[in-house]
N, C-alpha and C positions, 0 to 999 in steps of 0.2 A: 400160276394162272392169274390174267389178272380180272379183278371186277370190277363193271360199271355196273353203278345202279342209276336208272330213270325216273325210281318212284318220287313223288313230291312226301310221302309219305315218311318213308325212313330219316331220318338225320346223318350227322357226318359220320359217325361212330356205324351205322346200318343198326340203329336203334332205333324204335317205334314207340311212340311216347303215348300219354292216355289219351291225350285230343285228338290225336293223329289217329290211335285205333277206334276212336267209338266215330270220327269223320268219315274214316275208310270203312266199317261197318255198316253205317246211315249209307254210304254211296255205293256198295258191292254187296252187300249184305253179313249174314251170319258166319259164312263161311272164309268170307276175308281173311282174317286173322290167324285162322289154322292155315292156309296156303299160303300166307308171308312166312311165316316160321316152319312150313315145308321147304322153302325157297334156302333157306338161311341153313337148314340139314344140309339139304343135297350141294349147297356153296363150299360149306365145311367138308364134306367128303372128299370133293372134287379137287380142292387144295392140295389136299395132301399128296392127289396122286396123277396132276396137271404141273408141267411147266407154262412160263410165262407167254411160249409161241400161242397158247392157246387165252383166248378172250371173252368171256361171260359176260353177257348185258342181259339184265332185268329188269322187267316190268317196260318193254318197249314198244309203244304205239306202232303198227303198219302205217308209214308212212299213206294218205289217203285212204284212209278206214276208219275204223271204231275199235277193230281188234290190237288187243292188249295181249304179246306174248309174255310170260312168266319169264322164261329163262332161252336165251340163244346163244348155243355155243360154237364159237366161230375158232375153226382148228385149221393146221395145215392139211389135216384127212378130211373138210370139208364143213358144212354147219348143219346144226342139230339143231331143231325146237324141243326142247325139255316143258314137258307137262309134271312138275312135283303134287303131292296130294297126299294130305294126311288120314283120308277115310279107314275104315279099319272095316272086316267083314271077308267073306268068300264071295268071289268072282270067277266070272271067267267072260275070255275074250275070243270070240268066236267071227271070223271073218271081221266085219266091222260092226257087228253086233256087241251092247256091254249087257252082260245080264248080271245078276246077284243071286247068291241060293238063299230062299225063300225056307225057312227053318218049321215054318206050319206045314208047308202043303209039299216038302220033304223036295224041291225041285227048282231050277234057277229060272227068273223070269227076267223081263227085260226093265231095267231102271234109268231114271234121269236125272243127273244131264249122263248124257253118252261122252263118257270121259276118251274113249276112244274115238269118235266123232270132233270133239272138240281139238284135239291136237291134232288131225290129220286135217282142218279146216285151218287153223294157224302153220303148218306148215306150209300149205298149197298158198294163203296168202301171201306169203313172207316169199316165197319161191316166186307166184307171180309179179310181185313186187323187182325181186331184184334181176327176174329174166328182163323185165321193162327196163330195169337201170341200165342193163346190155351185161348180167352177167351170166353165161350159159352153163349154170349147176346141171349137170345131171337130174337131181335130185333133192328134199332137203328129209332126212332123218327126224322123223317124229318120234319121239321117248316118253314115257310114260312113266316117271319113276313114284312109288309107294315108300311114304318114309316111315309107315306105322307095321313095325316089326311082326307084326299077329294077322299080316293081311296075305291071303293066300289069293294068287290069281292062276285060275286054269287055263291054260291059253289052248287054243285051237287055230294055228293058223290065221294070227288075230294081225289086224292092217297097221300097227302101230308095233316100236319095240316097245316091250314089259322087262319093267327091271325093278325086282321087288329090293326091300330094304338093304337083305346084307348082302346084294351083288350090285351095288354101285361102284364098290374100287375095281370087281371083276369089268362092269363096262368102263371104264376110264381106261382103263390097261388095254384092254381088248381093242377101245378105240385108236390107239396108240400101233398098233400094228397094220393098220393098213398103208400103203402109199399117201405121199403128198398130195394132192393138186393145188392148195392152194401154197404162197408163199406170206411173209410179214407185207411185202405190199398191197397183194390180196386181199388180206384182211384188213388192212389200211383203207383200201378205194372203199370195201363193203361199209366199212363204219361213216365214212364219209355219205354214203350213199346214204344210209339210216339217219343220219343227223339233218345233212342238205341235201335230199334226193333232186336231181334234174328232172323235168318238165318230159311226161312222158310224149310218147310220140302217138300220134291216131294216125292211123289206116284206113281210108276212106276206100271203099274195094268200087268197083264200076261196074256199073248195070250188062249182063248181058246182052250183048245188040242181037244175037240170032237165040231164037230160046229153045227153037229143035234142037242146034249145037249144045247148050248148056244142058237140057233134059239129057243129052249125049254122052255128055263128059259127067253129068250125074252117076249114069247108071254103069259109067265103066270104072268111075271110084269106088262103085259099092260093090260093083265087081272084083275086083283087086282086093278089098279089106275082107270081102267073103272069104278070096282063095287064102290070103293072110293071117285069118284068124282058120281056119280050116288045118294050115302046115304046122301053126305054132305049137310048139313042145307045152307038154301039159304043166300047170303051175307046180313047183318045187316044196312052199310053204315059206321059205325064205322070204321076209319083213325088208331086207333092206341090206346095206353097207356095213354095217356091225355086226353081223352073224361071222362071226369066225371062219372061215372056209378057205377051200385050197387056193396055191396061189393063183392060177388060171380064170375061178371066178371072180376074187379081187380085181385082177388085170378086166374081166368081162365090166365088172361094175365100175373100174376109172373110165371105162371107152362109154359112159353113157346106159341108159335102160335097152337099149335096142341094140348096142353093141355094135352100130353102124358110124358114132358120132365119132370123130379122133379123142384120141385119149387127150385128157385133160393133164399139162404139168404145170408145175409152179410158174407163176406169169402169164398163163394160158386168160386167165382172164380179164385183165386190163387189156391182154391184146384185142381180144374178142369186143372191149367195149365198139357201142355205136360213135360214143365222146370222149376223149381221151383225156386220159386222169388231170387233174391237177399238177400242177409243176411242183405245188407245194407237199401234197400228196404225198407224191413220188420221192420225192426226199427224204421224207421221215417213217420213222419205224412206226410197226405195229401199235406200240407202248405209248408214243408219243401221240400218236393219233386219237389216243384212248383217254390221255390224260385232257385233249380238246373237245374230245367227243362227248366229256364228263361234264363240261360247261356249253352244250351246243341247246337249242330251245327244245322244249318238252314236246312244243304242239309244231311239226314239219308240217310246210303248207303242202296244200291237198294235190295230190297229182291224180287220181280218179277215186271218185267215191263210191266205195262197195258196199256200202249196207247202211241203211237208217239209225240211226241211234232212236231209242225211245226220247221223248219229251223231257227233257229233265227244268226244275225251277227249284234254282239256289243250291245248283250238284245234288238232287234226289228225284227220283223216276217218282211217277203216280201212284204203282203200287206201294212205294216206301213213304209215301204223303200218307197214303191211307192208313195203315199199319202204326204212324205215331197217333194217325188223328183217333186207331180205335183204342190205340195204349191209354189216349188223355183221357177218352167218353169214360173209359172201367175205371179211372183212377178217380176222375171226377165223378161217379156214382159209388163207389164203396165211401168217398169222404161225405156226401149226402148222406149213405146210407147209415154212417156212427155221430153224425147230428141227430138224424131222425132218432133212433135208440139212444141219446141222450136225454131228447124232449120227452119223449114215450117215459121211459124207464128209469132216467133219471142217471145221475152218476154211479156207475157201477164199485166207485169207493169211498162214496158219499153216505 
């Protein structure tokens, strides 16, 4: 397998040095550090039981966003957003609810951030993103992997995969079993896409000229999606393309969510672009792509902006201005306060 890292943070080695963790700390917070050295587990795993068709990038901006994926792994069976996390505790994942058992009031309540939330919002972006670039994923696999060995998750039919500590080599293998769709150049045009995204396209839609007609054609959509959701087969509880299953529904999930779209095979999606690949591209293998993708710029210019960043001055938000300025207030009154009790009482070894 091979890896790219994104971070400005790590060095050549994927060593994290003490300026680098207490910068990345001040700028992500507390929790920084144990989810880089989550990152660094689940990379170790995955080595050992990933060949090189397969390509790991880390810590990679959505091109036009604010979100920062942890881990994307781009396979010939397709890509994955890996959500790694060292928290420790009982859980459970219920639809897209994250709750925690609560050990006083003997029953699991709901807790934040929604770890299950947050990976199925980084996949949906990363997918919007690369349906815009023109590439038509079915899907993209949102993971949740637990690298802290004491951490027990209950799942219920929960919106994201769970994969606790000692079944990561089980999903890497498990991964490995399904059908191709994509090929080395596949994953070439995607890296390329993630480095130097093209300039998305807008759809400017046109005013209704008759609005009876449009009321018309309103009420015979909702029509249609009534009888549509009315015939649909009731959910299964299956998460996704990684649940192990017969070959039939494999073959159902290459053909798309709805099982109408054509099956996806290797090459299918350069064909599929709106723009057609790079000549240079197309030339080079997956590997080589990977080895330019490692020097491509950190910050891809903006193709639509999806979210606000908060305010930051000098890489630190407001609430993290606040949080040193009350570190400095306590620190500057306790040294006040052993002046004071020197004048008062005098030297305590005097």
């Amino acid at each position: 397998m091979i890896v790219i890292e994104r971070s400005t943070f790590r060095d050549e080695k994927g060593a994290i040095s003490l300026d680098a963790r207490l910068r990345g700390t001040l700028q992500y917070g507390l929790r920084w550090y144990g989810e880089m050295e989550a990152q660094q587990g689940v990379t170790q795993r995955l080595l050992k039981e990933l060949g090189d068709e397969h390509i790991l990038v880390r810590n990679q901006v959505v091109p036009g966003s604010d979100v920062i994926i942890p881990m994307i792994l781009l396979s010939p069976q397709g890509v994955c957003v890996i959500l790694p996390t060292p928290i420790r505790g009982i859980y459970r994942a219920k639809l897209d609810e994250w709750l925690v058992f609560d050990g006083s009031s003997r029953r699991f309540k709901r807790v934040r951030p929604n770890l299950q939330g947050a990976a199925m919002t980084m996949a949906s972006q990363l997918l919007r993103f690369l349906k815009g670039q023109g590439y038509p994923l079915p899907e993209i696999e949102a993971v949740l992997i637990f690298t802290n060995p004491r951490t027990h998750v209950d799942t219920a039919r929960p919106s994201v995969r769970i994969v606790l500590a000692d079944a990561v080599d089980h999903f890497a293998s498990n991964l490995q079993q399904f059908p191709a769709i994509m090929d080395g150049e596949d994953i070439a045009a995607v890296l390329e896409s993630l480095s130097t995204p093209k300039a998305a396209e807008v759809v400017i839609e046109e005013p209704a000229v008759n609005p009876e007609a449009a009321a018309a054609a309103l009420r015979a959509e909702e029509a249609r999606r009534a009888l549509a959701e009315a015939s649909a087969p009731a959910p299964t509880g299956k998460t996704g393309p990684l649940t192990l299953a017969e070959p039939e529904e494999i073959e159902a999930w290459a053909a798309g969510p709805s099982g109408s779209a054509p099956r996806l095979k290797p090459g299918a999606l350069r064909a599929a672009q709106k723009a057609p690949v790079s000549p240079s591209a197309a030339s080079r293998s997956a590997s080589q792509v990977a080895e330019a993708f490692v020097d491509a710029p950190l910050a891809p210019p903006e193709i639509r902006p999806l979210a606000k960043s908060r305010k930051r001055r000098g890489g630190i938000t407001r609430r993290q201005w606040v949080i040193l300025l009350a570190i400095l207030v306590i620190g500057e009154l306790i040294i006040l306060g052993a002046f004071a009790y020197l004048i008062v009482y005098g030297s305590p070894f005097g």
